[in-house]
N, C-alpha and C positions, 0 to 999 in steps of 0.2 A: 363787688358782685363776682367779678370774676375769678379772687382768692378764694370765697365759698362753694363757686363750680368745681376749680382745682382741689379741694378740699374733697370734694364728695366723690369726685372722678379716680381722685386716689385709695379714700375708703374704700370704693368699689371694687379696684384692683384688686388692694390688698386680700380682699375678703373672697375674689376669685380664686389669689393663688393660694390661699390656705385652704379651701375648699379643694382646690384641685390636688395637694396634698395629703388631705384625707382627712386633714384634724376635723372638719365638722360634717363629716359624715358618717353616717351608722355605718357603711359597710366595712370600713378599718376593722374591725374585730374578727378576728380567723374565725374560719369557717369551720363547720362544728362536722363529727362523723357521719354520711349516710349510713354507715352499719347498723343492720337488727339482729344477725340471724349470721354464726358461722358454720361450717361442714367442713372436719377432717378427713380426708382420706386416706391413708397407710395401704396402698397396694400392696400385695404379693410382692417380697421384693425390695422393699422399700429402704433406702436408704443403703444399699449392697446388704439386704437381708439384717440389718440392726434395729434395734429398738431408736427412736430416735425422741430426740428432746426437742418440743416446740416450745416458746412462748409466744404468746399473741399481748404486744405492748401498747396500752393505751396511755396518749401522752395527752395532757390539760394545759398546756401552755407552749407556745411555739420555739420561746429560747431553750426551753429541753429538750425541745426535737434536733434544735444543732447540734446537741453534745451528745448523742445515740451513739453508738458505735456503728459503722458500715459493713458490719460482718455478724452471722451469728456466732461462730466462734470468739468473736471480743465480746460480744455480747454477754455472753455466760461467762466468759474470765470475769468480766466488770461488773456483772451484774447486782452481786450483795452491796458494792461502792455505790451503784448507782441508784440504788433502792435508795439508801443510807442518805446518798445526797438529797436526794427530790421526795421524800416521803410523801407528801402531795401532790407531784405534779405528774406520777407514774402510776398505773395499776397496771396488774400483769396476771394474765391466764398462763400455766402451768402445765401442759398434757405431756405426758414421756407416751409414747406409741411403737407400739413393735407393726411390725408389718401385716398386711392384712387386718386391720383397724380400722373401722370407721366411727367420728365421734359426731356426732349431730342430736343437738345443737348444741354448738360450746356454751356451758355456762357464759355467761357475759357478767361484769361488775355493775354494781349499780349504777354509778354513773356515768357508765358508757356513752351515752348520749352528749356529752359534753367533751370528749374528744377533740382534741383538733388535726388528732394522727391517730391508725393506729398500724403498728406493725407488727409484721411474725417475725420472726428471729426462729432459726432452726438450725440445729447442732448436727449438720449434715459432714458426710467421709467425704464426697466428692466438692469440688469448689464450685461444682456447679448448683447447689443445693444448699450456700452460706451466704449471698445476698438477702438482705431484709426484703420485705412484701409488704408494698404498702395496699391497705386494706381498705382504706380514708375515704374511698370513692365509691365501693359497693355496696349493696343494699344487703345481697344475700350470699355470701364472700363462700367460697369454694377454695380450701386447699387441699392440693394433691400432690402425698408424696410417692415419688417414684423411684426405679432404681439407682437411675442416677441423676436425677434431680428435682427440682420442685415446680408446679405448674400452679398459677390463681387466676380465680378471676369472678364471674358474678355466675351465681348458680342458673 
C-alpha cells in the first residue's frame, strides 16, 4: 500500500513539473501580432531630406526572429539571403518614401494575423533611425519618420 501511495505521489510530481515547463500547456505557442492597421509618416525632412526605404517584416516562427539582423542597414544587405533562406517563415511590406509622405494604411499580407513579430527595418543616414521597431504589440502602429530619426508607437 504504501509502494502505490509513493507511486501516485511521484506520478503527481512528475506531471507538476512538466506542467510547470510548459509541455502540457496551450500557452507555450508564441504569441500571435495584435497588429490591424499601419500609418507611415515621411515628415518634411525626413530622413536628412532623402527618400528613405522601409520594410515592415513579418515573422511566422520565433527561431527566425533570432536570426533578424539588429540593424536596418544589415537588414537590406541580407535581405535577398534572407528571403531565400525562410521563404515561409518571412513576409515583408516594401515602401521606399521620400519626405513629406504619408502612407495609410499599409497594405498588410494576408496572413499577418499569424505573426509572432513584426518589425520595421529602415534604411536611415543617421544611426539614430537603423534600430528595428518592433510593432508585435500595437493594434494601430504609427511610424514617424523624422529628420533625424524614427518615432513609433500606437496611433
Amino acid at each position: 500500500m504504501l509502494a502505490q501511495g509513493r507511486y501516485w505521489c511521484g506520478l503527481l510530481l512528475a506531471l507538476l513539473a512538466v506542467n510547470g515547463c510548459g509541455l502540457l500547456s496551450k500557452s507555450s505557442a508564441p504569441k500571435k501580432t495584435s497588429l490591424s492597421a499601419i500609418q507611415v509618416i515621411a515628415e518634411p525632412g525626413a530622413n536628412q531630406n532623402s527618400a528613405t526605404a522601409l520594410d515592415i517584416v513579418f515573422v511566422y516562427d520565433t527561431a527566425t526572429v533570432d536570426l533578424l539582423p539588429k540593424s536596418g542597414p544589415t537588414w537590406f544587405e541580407n535581405k535577398t539571403r534572407l528571403l531565400s533562406a525562410f521563404p515561409k517563415g518571412i513576409d515583408v511590406v516594401s515602401l521606399q518614401l521620400p519626405p513629406a509622405l504619408t502612407v495609410a494604411p499599409v497594405a498588410l499580407p494576408a496572413r499577418y494575423r499569424d505573426a509572432v513579430r513584426t518589425l520595421a527595418f529602415a534604411n536611415y543616414v543617421v544611426d539614430a533611425g537603423q534600430y528595428p521597431m518592433d510593432l508585435t504589440a500595437f493594434k494601430h502602429a504609427v511610424v514617424r519618420l523624422q529628420p533625424t530619426g524614427i518615432v513609433f508607437g500606437e496611433k
